[in-house]
N, C-alpha and C positions, 0 to 999 in steps of 0.2 A: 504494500500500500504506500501510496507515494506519500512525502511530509504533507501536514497539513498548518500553516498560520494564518488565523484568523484577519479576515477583512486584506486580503490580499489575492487580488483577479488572479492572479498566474499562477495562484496553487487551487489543489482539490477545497469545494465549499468544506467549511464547520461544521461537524452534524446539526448546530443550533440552528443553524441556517437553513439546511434543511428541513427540521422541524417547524422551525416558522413556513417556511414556506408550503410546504405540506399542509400545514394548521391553517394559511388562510384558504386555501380550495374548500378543507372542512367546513370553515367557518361560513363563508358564502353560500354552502348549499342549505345551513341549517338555522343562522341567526335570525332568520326573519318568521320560521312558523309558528310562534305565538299571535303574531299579527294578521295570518291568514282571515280569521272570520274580519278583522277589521279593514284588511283592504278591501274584501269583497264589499263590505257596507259603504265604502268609500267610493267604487266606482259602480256602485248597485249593480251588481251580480252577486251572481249563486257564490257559494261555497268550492263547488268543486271545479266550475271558470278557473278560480283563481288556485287552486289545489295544480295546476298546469303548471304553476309556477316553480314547483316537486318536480313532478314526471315531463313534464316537459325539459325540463333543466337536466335531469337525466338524462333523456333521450338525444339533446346537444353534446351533453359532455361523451356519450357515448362516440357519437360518430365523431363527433372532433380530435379522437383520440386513436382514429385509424388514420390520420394525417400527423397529429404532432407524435408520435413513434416512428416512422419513416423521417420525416423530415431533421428529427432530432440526432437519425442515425445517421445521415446526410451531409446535414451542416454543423451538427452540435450540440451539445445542450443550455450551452448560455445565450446564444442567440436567440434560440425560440422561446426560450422560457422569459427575455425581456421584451420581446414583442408582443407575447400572450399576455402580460400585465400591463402593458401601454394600452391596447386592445381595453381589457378587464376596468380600467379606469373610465373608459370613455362610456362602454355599457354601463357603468354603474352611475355616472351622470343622466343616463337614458332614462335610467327607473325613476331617478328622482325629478326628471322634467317630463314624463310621457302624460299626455293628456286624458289618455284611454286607457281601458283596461287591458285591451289588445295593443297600443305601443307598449304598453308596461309588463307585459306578456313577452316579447318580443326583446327585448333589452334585457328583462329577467335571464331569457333563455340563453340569447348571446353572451351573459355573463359567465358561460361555461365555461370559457377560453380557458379560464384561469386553472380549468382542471390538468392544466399542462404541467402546474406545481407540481402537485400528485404522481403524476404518470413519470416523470422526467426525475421528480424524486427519490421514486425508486430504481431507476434507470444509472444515477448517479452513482449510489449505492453499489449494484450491481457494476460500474464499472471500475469500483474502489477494489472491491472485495468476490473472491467468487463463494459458490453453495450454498453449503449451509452458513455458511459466516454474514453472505448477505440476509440469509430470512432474520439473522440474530439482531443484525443491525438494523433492518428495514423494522425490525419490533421493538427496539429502541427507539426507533425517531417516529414510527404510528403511536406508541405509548405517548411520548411528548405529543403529537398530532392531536390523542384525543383528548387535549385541554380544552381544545377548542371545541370540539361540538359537547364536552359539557359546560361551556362556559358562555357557548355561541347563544342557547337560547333566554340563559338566565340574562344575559346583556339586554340580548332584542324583547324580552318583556319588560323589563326595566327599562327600558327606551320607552319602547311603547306606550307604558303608563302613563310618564311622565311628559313626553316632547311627541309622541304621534307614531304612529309608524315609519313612515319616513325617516329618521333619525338610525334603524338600521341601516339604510343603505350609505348615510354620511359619515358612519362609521367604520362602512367596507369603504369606503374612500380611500380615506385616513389611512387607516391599516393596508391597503396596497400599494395608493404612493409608499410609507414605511417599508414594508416588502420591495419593491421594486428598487428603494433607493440601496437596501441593505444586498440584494442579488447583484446589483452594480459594483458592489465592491470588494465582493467577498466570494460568489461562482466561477470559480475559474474552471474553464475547460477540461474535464473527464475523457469524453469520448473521439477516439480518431474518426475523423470526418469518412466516409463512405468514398468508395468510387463510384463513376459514374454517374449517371442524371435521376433525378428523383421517381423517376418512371422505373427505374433500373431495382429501385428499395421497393416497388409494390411488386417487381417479379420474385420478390424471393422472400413473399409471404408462403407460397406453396412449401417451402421447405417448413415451418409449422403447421402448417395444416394438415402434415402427414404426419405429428411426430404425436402417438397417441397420450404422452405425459404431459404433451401443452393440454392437447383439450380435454384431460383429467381434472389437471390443474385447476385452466380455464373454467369449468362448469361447475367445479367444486368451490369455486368463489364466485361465481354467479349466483349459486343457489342460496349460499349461508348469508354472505350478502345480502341478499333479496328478501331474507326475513326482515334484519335490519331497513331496510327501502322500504318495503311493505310497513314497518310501524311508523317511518318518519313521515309515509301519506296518508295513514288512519289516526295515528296518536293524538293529532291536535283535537278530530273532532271528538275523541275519546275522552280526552282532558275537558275540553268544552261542554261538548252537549251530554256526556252522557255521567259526566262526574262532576259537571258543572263549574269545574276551576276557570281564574280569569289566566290571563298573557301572563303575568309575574311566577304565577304557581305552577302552568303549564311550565313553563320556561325552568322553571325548581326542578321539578321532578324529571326534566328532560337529562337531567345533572346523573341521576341513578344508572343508563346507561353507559354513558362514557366512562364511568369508573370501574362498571364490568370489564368494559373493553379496553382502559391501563391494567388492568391485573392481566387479564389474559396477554400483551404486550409483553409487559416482565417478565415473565414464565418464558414467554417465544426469546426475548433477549438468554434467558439465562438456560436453556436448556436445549435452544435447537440445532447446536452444534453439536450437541452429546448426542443427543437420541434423532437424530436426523429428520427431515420432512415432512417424508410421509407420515412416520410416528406422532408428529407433533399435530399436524393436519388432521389426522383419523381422532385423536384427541378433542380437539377444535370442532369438528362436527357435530360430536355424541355430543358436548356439551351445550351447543347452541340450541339442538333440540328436548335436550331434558328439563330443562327452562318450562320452555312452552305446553310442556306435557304437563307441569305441575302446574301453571295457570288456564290450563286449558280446564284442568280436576277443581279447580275451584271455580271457576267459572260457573261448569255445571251443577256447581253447588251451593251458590249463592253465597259465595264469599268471596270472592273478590274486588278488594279494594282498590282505590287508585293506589297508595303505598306499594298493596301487593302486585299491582298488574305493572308500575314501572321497575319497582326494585326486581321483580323475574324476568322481565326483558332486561336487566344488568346482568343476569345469569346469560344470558343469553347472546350479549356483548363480548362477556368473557371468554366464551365460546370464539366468535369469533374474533379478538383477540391472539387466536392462538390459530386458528386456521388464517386469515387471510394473508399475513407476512408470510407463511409457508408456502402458501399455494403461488404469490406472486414473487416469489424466489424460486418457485418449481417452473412457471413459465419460463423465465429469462434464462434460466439455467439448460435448457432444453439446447439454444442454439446463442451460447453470449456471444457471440459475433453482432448476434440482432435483439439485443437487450431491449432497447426503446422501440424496436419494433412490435417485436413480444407485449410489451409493459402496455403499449398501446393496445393492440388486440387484443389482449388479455381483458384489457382497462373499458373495452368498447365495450366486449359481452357482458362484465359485470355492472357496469353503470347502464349499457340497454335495456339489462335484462334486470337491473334496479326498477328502472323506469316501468315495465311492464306490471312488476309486482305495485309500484306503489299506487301507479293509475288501477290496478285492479282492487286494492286494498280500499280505496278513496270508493269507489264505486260499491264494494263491499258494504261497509259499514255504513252506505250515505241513508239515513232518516230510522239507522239501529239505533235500539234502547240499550244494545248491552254491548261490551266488546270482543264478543262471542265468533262476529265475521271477520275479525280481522286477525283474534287467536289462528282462527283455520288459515289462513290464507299464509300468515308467519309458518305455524308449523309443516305445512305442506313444503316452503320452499326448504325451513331446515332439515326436514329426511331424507326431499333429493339429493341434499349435499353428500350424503355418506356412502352410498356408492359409487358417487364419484371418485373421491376420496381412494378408496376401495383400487379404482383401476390406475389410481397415479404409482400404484408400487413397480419398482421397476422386474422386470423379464416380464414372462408368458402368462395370458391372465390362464 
């Protein structure tokens, strides 16, 4: 691993740096749903109009992420990741001037760009360190990452409350100029630049799309994933309408997951070098779904409380804690030559296939008394995870 000194372009980023920068992709996708029911009342529409501003956001970061993976393998990774934050400032002016619900829609969804943090951050990573060394690290610096989605919603209710909703997005401002100024000084170039012309990086997708442990990998964090996506599109109005908390308490309790999902982090930092990947993955699975099995049991039993139904979705954080560094150390590790290629396809399916759960989950739960349809819909996506999991071991299944 090459040296590393802090805030100097021409060595490898900080891990801090990465963690920040990681943490705002988090943050942007999550500080603002306390304020969902109040945007809607704001530009009168429905609930689930504005619930687009999830799954649709998803659905952008998806496909945006089969371009900045090639490109990154291309030209680099410091180049696009400051062009994705120039970008990410200007949509985020957008939300705060859009006159409609549909420009505000639109500027929302463009603000995906910024999921190039994320994608590019692991990619970084992955080009420090190889195997299992990078899931260890990539679970060191998502640990620090998930400060932010539990910090992201407690912020945006506290805004909310106080100055409006809008005040979340002046806050993602802020905090990306800050980001942007601090990757200017301190990302220094990882990856050797690719031959050939950017057409040349889409022909040699095909060399993963044969290699059966990407899309082991790939769909085993697609699905665990997707539990998670699935509660960030039904939770608000579970918090809301059906537990009747305002923005400030929704935004509390938003807090119980993210600290599942730092402990499960730690574990992946301090064990997945010893017991390797897949171990660590087949772990991360069972756990994501025993969560949901025991809220699922009280559910049908009339006890579940808001306490209980967010503090077992933290079980269930944990869970994936411990599968998603694995699984997205198991993509790139497939073929490192195309690490930010990988990270990006890897990163399309699991943030598409976010988006599909959590528009399904929104649709689910819309005008339930209980949060019965949106248990099934989590649990469903965490048991596909496990035989996925299942086929990432290496030889003959």
């Amino acid at each position: 691993m090459p040296p590393v000194r802090f805030l100097d372009p021409a060595t490898p980023p900080h891990i801090a740096t990465l963690v920040i920068l990681s943490g705002l992709s988090a943050l942007t996708m999550n500080i603002f749903l306390p304020s969902i029911p109040g945007i809607a009342r704001h530009y009168g529409v429905d609930y689930a109009v504005i619930q687009l501003a999830v799954s649709g956001y998803l659905a952008f970061s998806g496909a945006l992420q089969l371009i900045i993976g090639p490109l990154s393998d291309r030209f680099g990774r410091r180049p696009v990741v400051l062009g994705a934050l120039a970008l990410f400032l200007l949509m985020t002016l957008g939300t705060l001037l859009a006159p409609t619900a549909g420009l505000f829609l639109l500027f929302r969804m463009l603000q995906a760009v910024v999921v190039s943090g994320l994608v590019l951050g692991r990619a970084v990573v992955r080009d420090m360190v190889p195997g299992a060394q990078a899931a260890a690290m990539i679970g060191y610096v998502t640990m620090g990452m998930a400060l932010a989605p539990m910090v992201g919603p407690l912020i945006g209710g506290v805004l909310d409350e106080f100055f409006g909703w809008k005040a979340s997005f002046v806050f993602l401002g802020v905090a990306g100029l800050a980001v942007m100024v601090l990757c200017w000084f301190d990302l220094g170039e990882t990856a050797a630049r690719g031959s050939g012309g950017f057409r040349d990086q889409f022909r040699r997708y095909p060399q993963l799309f044969g290699a059966r442990q990407f899309w082991a990998f790939a769909l085993a964090s697609t699905f665990s994933s997707g539990a998670f996506f699935a509660y960030i599109g039904g939770a608000p109005y579970v918090g809301a309408t059906v537990y009747g908390l305002g923005p400030a308490q929704i935004g509390l309790h938003f807090a119980l997951p993210a600290v599942g999902y730092m402990g499960g982090n730690f574990l992946t930092g301090r064990y997945s070098v010893r017991l390797g990947m897949e171990r660590m993955a087949l772990a991360g699975a069972l756990f994501t779904a025993l969560p949901l099995l025991a809220s699922l049991a009280l559910q049908m039993a009339g006890l579940l409380t808001p306490l209980a139904f967010f503090g077992l979705v933290g079980g269930m954080a944990f869970g994936n804690g411990l599968i998603l560094p694995n699984a997205n150390a198991g993509m790139m590790s497939v073929r490192p030559e195309l690490a930010g290629t990988a990270s990006g396809l890897g990163g399309m399916l699991t943030i598409g296939g976010g988006a599909l759960f959590a528009a399904l989950a929104a649709w689910a739960i819309a005008g339930a008394d209980s949060a019965l349809p949106l248990l099934l819909v989590m649990l469903g996506a965490a048991l596909a995870s496990i035989p996925c999991v299942l086929m990432a071991r290496p030889g003959p299944l």
